[in-house]
N, C-alpha and C positions, 0 to 999 in steps of 0.2 A: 649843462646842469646834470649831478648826481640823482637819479630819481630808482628810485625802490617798488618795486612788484612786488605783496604779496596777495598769490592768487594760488589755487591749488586745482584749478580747472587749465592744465599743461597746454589745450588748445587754443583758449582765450589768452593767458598768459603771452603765449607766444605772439598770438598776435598783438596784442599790447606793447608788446618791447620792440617787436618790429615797428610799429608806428608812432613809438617815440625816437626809437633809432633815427628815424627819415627825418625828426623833426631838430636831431642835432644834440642829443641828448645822451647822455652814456647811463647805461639800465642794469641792474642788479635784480634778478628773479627772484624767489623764497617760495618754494611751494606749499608747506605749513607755519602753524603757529607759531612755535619752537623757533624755527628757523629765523624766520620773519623779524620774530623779536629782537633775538642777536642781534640781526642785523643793523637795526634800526637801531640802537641804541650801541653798536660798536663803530659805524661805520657813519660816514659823513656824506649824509643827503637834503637834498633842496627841499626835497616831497617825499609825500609815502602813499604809493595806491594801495590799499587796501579791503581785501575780499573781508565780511564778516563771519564766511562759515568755512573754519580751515582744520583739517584735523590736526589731533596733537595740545593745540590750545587756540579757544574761542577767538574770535576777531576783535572782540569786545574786550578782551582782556589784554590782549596784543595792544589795543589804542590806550587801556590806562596806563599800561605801564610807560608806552610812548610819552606819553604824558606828563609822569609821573617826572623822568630821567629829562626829556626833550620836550618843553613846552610848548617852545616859538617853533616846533617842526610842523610844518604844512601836511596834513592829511584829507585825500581824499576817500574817503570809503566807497567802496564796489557790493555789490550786494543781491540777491535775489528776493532777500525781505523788502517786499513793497509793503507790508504794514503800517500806517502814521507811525502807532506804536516803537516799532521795528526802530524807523529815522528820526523820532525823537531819542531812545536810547542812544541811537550812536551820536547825534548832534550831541547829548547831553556829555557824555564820555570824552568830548572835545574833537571830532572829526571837524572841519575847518568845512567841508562839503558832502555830499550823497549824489551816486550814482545807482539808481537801481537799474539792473540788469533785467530784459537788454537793454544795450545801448548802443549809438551808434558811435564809432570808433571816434569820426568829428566832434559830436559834441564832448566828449570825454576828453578828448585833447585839446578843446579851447577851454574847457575847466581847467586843467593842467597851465595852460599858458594863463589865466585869471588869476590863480594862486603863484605861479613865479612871480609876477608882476608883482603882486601882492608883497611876498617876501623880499622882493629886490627894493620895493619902495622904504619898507620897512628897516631894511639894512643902513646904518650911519654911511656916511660917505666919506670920511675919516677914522685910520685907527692910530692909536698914538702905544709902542710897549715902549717904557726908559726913554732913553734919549733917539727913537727913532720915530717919526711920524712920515705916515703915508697919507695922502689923499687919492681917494679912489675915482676918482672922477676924473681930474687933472694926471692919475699916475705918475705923480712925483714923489719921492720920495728923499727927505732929508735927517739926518743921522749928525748927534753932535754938531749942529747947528751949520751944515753941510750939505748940499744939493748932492745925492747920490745918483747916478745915471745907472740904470736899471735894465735889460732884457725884457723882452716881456714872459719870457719863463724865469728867470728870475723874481721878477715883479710877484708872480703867482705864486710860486712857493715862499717868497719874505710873505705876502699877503696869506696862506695860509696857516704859518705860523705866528703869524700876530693877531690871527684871531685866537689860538687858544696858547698865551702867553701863559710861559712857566710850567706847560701841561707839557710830557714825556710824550712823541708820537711815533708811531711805528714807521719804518720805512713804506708797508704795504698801503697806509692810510695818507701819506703824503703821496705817494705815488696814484694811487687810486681818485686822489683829490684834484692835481693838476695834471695828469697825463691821460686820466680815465684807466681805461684797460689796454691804452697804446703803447706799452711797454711789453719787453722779455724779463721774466722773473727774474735773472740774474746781472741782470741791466747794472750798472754803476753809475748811470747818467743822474742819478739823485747825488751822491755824493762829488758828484763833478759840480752841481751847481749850489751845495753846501757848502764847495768851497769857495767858490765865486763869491757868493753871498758874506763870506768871511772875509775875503779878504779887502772887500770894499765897503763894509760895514763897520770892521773893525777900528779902531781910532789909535794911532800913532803910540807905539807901546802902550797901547790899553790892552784888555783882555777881552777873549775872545767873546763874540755874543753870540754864540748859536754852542751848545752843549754838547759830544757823542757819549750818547747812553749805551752803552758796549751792550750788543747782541740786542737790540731797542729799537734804539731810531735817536732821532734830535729832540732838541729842547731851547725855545728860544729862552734866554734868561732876561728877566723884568730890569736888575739891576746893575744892566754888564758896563753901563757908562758910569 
C-alpha cells in the first residue's frame, strides 16, 4: 500500500516510515503543510497520516482540502492536541481517525491496518472501462468478449488504469502506483509493459486502447472497442 506521512517532527516521521516500511508498505514523507497538500491530492495513496501542527499551512486546512479533491482518502490524524475540542475539530473536518501523541508505534500501526481494511472492503471487486472487464478477486480479465491471460504486473498496471478511465496519467504516477519506489528513473520497463498491454488488449484490426500522451504518460481510452 501507498501510504503518506505528513509529520514536520523529522524524528518521529522517520520512525514512522520505518515501521510502516517493515509492515510492507511503500511510504512518501511531507514535512509541512504545502508539501503535504500536493502531495495528497497529486499522488496516489491508500492513507494519509496526518500531523495537525505543520508549518507553512494548518493541518486542518491540509484535511479540508483533502477532502474537498479526495473524499473516500482514509486519514489518520497525528496530533499533540489532546483537547476534546481539539479531536472534534479534526473529526468534524473528515479525519477518518485521531491519534494523540504520544503514541505507541503499535497501536498507530493496527489503526493503519483498521483503515486499509476498511478501504479494501469498500473497494468493488470489479471494474469494467468499454469493452474490458476485470475481476479483482478471481484476476481474470476479459476484453471484447475474450478471456485475456494477464502477468500479474500486467494485471496491476491495466488495474490501475481502469481505475481512472479516460484520465491522462503521468509515467511517475504509474510507476509510483505499481512498482512503488522500486524503479531507476530512467527505467523503460513501464513502456515494455504498455506495450504488452496493447498488444493483447487490442482486438484484431481494432485500434489501439491505451493512448501516448507525448512528453505525459498514457491514457486508457473509455471507447477504444
Amino acid at each position: 500500500m501507498q501510504i503518506l506521512v505528513i509529520e514536520d517532527e523529522r524524528t518521529l516521521a522517520g520512525f514512522i516510515e520505518q515501521s510502516l516500511r517493515s509492515e510492507g508498505h511503500a511510504v512518501t514523507v511531507a514535512h509541512d503543510g504545502e508539501h503535504g497538500e500536493a502531495a495528497a491530492l497529486g499522488g496516489e495513496y491508500a492513507l494519509v497520516l496526518l500531523d495537525l501542527s505543520l508549518p507553512g499551512k494548518d493541518g486542518l486546512e491540509v484535511l479540508e482540502a483533502i477532502r474537498a479533491r479526495r473524499p473516500a482518502l482514509p486519514v489518520i490524524v497525528l496530533t499533540a492536541r489532546a483537547a476534546v475540542e481539539q479531536k472534534v475539530a479534526g473529526l468534524d473536518a473528515g479525519a477518518n481517525d485521531y491519534v494523540t501523541k504520544p503514541f505507541s508505534l503499535e497501536e498507530l500501526l493496527a489503526r493503519v491496518r483498521a483503515q486499509l481494511r476498511g478501504a479494501e472492503q469498500r473497494e468493488s471487486s470489479a471494474l469494467e472501462v468499454g469493452d474490458i472487464h476485470m475481476d479483482l478477486r478471481t484476476r481474470r480479465v476479459r476484453c471484447n468478449g475474450r478471456e485475456v491471460a494477464l502477468t500479474a504486473r500486467e494485471f496491476e498496471v491495466l488495474a490501475y488504469l481502469m481505475r481512472h478511465p479516460d484520465q491522462v496519467l503521468s509515467r511517475e504516477q504509474i510507476l509510483n502506483a505499481v512498482w512503488g519506489f522500486d524503479f531507476e528513473p530512467g527505467t523503460k520497463v513501464l513502456e515494455v509493459y504498455i506495450g504488452y498491454l496493447r498488444r493483447k488488449l487490442r482486438a484484431p484490426g481494432g485500434p489501439d486502447p491505451i493512448e501516448t500522451v507525448r512528453n505525459v504518460g498514457y491514457r486508457l481510452l473509455v471507447g477504444h472497442g
